[in-house]
PAKOLFI-60170 format. One record per residue (C-alpha): residue number from 1; residue in one letter; x, y, z. Coordinates in Angstrom, 1 decimal. Layout:
+-----+---+--------+--------+--------+
!   k ! r !     px !     py !     pz !
+-----+---+--------+--------+--------+
! NUM ! A !      X !      Y !      Z !
...
+-----+---+--------+--------+--------+
# end
This chain:
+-----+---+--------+--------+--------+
!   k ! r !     px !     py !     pz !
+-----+---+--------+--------+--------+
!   1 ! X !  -16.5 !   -7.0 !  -10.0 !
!   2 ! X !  -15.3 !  -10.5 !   -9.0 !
!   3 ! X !  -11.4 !  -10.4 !   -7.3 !
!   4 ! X !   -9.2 !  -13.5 !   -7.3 !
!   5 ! X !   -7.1 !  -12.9 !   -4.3 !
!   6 ! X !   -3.2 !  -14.6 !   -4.2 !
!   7 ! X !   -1.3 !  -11.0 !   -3.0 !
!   8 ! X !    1.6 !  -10.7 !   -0.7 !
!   9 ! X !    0.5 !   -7.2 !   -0.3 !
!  10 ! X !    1.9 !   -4.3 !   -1.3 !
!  11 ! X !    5.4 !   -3.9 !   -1.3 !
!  12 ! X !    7.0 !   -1.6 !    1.3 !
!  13 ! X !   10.3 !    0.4 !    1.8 !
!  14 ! X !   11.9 !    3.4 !    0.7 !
!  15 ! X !   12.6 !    2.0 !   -2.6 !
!  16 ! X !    8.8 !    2.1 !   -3.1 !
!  17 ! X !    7.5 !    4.7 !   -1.7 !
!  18 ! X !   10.0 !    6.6 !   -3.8 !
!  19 ! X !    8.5 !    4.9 !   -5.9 !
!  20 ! X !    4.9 !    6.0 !   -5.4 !
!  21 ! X !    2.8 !    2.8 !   -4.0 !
!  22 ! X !    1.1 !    4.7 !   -1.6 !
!  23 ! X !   -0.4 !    6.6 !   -4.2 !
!  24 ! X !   -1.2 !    4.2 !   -6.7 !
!  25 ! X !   -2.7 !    2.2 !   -4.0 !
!  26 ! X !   -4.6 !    4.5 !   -2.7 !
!  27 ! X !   -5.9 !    4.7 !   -6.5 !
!  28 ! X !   -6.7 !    1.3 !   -6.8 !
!  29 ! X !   -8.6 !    1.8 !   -3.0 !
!  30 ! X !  -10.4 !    4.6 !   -4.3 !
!  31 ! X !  -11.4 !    3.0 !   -7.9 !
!  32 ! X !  -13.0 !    0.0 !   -6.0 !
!  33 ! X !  -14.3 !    2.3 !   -3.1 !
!  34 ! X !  -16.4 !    3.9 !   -6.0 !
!  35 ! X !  -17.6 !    1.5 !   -7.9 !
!  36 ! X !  -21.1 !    0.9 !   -8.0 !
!  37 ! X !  -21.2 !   -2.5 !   -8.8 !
!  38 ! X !  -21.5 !   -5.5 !   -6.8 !
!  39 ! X !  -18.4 !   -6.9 !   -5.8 !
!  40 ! X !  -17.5 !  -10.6 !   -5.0 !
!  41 ! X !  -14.0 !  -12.0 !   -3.6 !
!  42 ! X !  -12.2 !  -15.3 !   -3.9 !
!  43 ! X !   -9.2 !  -16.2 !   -1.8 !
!  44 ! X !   -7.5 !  -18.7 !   -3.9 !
!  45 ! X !   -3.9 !  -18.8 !   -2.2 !
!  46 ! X !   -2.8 !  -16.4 !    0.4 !
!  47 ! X !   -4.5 !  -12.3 !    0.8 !
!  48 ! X !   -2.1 !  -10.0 !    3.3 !
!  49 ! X !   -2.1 !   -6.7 !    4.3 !
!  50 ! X !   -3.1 !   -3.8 !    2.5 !
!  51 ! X !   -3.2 !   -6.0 !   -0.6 !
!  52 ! X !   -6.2 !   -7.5 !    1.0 !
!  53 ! X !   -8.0 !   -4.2 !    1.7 !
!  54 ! X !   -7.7 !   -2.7 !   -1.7 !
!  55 ! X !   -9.1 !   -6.0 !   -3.9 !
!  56 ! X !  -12.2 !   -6.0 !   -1.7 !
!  57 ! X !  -11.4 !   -7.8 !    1.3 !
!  58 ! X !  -13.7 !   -7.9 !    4.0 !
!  59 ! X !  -13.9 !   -4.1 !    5.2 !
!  60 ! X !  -15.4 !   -3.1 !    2.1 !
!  61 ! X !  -18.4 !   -5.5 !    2.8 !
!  62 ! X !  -18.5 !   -7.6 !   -0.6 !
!  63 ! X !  -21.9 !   -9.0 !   -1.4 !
!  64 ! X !  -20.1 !  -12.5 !   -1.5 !
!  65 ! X !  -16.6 !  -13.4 !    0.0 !
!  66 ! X !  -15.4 !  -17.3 !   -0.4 !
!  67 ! X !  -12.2 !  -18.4 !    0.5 !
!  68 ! X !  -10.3 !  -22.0 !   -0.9 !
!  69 ! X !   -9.5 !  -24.1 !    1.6 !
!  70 ! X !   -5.7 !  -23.7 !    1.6 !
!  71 ! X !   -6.4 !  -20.1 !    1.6 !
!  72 ! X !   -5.2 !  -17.5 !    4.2 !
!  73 ! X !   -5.7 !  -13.8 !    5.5 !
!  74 ! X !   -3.3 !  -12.4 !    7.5 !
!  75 ! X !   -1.8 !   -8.5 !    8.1 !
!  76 ! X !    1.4 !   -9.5 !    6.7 !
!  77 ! X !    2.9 !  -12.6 !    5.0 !
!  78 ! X !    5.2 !  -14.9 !    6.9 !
!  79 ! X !    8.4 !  -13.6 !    4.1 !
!  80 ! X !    7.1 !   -9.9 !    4.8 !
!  81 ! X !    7.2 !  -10.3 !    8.7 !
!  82 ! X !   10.7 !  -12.2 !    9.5 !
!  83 ! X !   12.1 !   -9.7 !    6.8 !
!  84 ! X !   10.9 !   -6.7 !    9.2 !
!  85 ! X !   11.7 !   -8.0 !   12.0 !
!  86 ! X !   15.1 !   -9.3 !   11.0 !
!  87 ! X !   15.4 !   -5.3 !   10.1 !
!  88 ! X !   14.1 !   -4.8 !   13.4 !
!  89 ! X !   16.8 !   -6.6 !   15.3 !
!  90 ! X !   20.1 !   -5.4 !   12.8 !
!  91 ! X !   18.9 !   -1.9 !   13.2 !
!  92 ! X !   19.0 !   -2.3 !   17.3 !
!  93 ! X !   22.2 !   -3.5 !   16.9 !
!  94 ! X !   23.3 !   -0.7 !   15.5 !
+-----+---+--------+--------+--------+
# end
């Protein structure tokens, strides 16, 4: 299996969890969890979060993982992060 990462992640609030992404990701984790194949990964732009973990990042233990030079891993995305913590801060105001 060869994965082209460029994922934000998967998305989060109530909205989608309603919504079911825990499940279908957990799908997805499971599908590549099981395959018996070998499995290679290519960063191409930016691979965060849980996004990361379910198209073969580096916890599964790829036969190959390259990454572009622009590319970058992180738990969450620079958007993702001030969003939460501008969430943070208006819910401790209130």
């Amino acid at each position: 299996m060869i994965f082209l990462q460029n994922i934000t992640g998967f998305m989060v609030g109530k909205k989608y969890e309603n919504g079911g992404i825990a499940r279908d990701g957990a799908k997805m984790v499971t599908a590549v969890a099981c395959a018996a194949v070998p499995k290679f990964t290519v960063v191409i732009g930016g691979s965060f979060g849980a996004g990361n973990y379910a198209m073969c990042g580096r916890a599964y233990g790829g036969r190959f993982l390259w990454m572009w030079p622009n590319a970058r891993i992180s738990v969450m995305g620079g958007e993702q992060a001030a969003s939460v913590l501008a969430t943070v801060r208006r819910d401790a105001f209130e």
